[in-house]
Every structure is written in C-alpha cells, then in structure tokens.
C-alpha positions in Angstrom: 0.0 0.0 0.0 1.5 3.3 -1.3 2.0 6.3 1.2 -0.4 8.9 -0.1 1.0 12.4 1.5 0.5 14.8 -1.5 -3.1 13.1 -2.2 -4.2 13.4 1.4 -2.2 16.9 1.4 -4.7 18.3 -1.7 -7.4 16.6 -0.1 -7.4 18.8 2.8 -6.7 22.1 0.7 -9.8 21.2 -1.1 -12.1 20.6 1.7 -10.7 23.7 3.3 -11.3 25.7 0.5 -15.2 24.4 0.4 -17.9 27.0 1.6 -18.7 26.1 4.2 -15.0 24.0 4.7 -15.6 20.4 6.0 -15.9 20.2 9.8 -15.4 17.3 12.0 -14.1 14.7 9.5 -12.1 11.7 10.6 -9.6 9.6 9.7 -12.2 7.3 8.4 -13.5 10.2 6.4 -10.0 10.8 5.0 -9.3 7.4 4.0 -12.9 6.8 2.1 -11.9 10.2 0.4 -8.8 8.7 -0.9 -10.1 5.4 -1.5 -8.1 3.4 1.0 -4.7 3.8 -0.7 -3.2 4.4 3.1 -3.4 2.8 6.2 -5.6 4.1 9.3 -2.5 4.5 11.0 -0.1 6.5 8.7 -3.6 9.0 8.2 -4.2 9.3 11.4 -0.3 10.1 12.6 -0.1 12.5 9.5 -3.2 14.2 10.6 -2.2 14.4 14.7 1.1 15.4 13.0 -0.7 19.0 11.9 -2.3 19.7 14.9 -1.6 23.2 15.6 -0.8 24.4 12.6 -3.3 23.0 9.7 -5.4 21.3 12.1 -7.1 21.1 15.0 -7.6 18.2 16.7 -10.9 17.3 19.2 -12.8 14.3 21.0 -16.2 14.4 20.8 -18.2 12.1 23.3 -21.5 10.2 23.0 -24.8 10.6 25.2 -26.0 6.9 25.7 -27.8 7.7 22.8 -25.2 7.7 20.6 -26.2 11.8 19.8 -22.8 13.9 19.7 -23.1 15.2 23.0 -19.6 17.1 23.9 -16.6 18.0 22.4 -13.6 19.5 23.6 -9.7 19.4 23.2 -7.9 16.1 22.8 -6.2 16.2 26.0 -8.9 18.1 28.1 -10.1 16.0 31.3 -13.9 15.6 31.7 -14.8 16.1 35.2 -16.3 12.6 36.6 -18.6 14.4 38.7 -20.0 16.9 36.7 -20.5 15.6 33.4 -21.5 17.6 30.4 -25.4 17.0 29.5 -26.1 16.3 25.6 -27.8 19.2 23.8 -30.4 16.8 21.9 -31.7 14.5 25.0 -30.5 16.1 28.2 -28.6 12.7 29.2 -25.3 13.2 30.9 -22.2 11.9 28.4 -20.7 8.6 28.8 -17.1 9.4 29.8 -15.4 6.5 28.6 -13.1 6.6 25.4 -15.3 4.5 23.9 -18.2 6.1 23.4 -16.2 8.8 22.0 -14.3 9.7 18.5 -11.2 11.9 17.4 -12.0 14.6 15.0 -10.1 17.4 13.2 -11.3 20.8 11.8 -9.0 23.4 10.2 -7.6 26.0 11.3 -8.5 29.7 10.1 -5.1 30.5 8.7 -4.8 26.8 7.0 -8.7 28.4 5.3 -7.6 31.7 4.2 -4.0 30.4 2.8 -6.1 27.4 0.9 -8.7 29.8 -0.3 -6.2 32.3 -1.6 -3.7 29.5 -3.0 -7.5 28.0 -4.7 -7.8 31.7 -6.6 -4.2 32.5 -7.2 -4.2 29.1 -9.6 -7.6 29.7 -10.5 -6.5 33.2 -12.2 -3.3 31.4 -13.4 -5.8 29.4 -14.9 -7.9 31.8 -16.8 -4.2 33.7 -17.7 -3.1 30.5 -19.6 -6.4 30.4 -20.8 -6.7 33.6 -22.3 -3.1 32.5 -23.6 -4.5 29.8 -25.6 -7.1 31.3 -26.6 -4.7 34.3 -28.3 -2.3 31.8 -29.4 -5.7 30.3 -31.6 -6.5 33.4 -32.7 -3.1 34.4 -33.8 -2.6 31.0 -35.8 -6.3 31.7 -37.4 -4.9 35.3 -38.4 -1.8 33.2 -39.8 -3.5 31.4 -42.3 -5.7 34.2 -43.8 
C-alpha cells in the first residue's frame, strides 16, 4: 500500500477551500476520500502530526444515545462528577473513550491560505487560458 502524502495533502486544501469547509471529518473520512490507498495508522499520525498548525484536533463524546453530546480538546479532562449533559436529549455523556471519537477541523489560517492559494491558480488558470485562446487566434490570423 502506497504512502499517499500529497493526495491526502490536496485533499485537505480542497475541503478547506469548500464553503462552508468540511468540519469534523475523521480519519475514516480521510481514507474513504482517498479510497483506501493508506493505512488508518499512517492517516491518522499524518493528521495528529498538523495539529496546531493546519489542524485542530478534538474528542467528541456520545450521550447513551449515541447523539454527539460534547466535544472538547484532545487532552482536556472531563470532570467525573459533573458531566456535560447532551444538547439533543438532556442525558449526561458517557465518559469513557469508547463512546467517543477523534476529530479534526481546520484551522482559520490553514482556510484563508487554501482559499487564496484556490484563486491564485484559479487566475493562473484563466491567464493560460486567455493565452491559448490568443495563441488560436493568432494561428487563425496566420492562415488568412
């Protein structure tokens, strides 16, 4: 199985660039996206491997029913005795790792530099364009 890093690399400039930019995704979302051509393991250490500069990276815990009940920061503690209530059902979370999932969202400087690298190479797109589009016309002129 190949190493993917530029794949997964334009990946997450795309989704960044998205309106509204993708929020919450997972490792599992990353490696459907790319078709399985990497393990969980290498996507998941090249992900954590971000955090702080492209990415940021969050637990979210499950009410006991299963709703997405609280997240905070990776290595936040959750207080045993006053647990977080979920949003949708008013049950307290389960505070147990399983019941609860990594996820990653982007950071606003890793949006704005996506979104401006998106339209510098969109307008070098329309230059080269434009380019070919003169260079037809001048061969058209050519031949008359």
């Amino acid at each position: 199985m190949t190493k993917p890093i530029a794949i997964i690399n334009e990946l997450l400039q795309f989704w960044a660039t998205l309106t509204p930019p993708v929020i919450d995704f997972t490792v599992e979302n990353v490696l459907s996206a790319i078709k399985y051509e990497a393990t969980y393991d290498y996507v998941l250490r090249l992900l954590m491997s971000k955090d702080g500069f492209e990415i940021n990276i969050s637990r979210i815990y499950l009410c006991p029913e299963n709703h997405k009940a609280h997240q905070c920061k990776l290595d936040e503690d959750i207080d045993d005795f006053d647990l977080p209530q979920c949003h949708v059902c008013g049950e307290e979370i389960i505070n147990d790792l399983d019941h609860s999932f990594i996820v990653f969202n982007f950071s606003k400087d890793f949006i704005e530099d996506a979104k401006k690298k998106a339209h510098h190479l969109g307008s070098l797109n329309d230059q080269n364009k434009e380019l070919v589009n003169q260079s037809q016309f001048n061969n058209l002129l050519m031949k008359k």
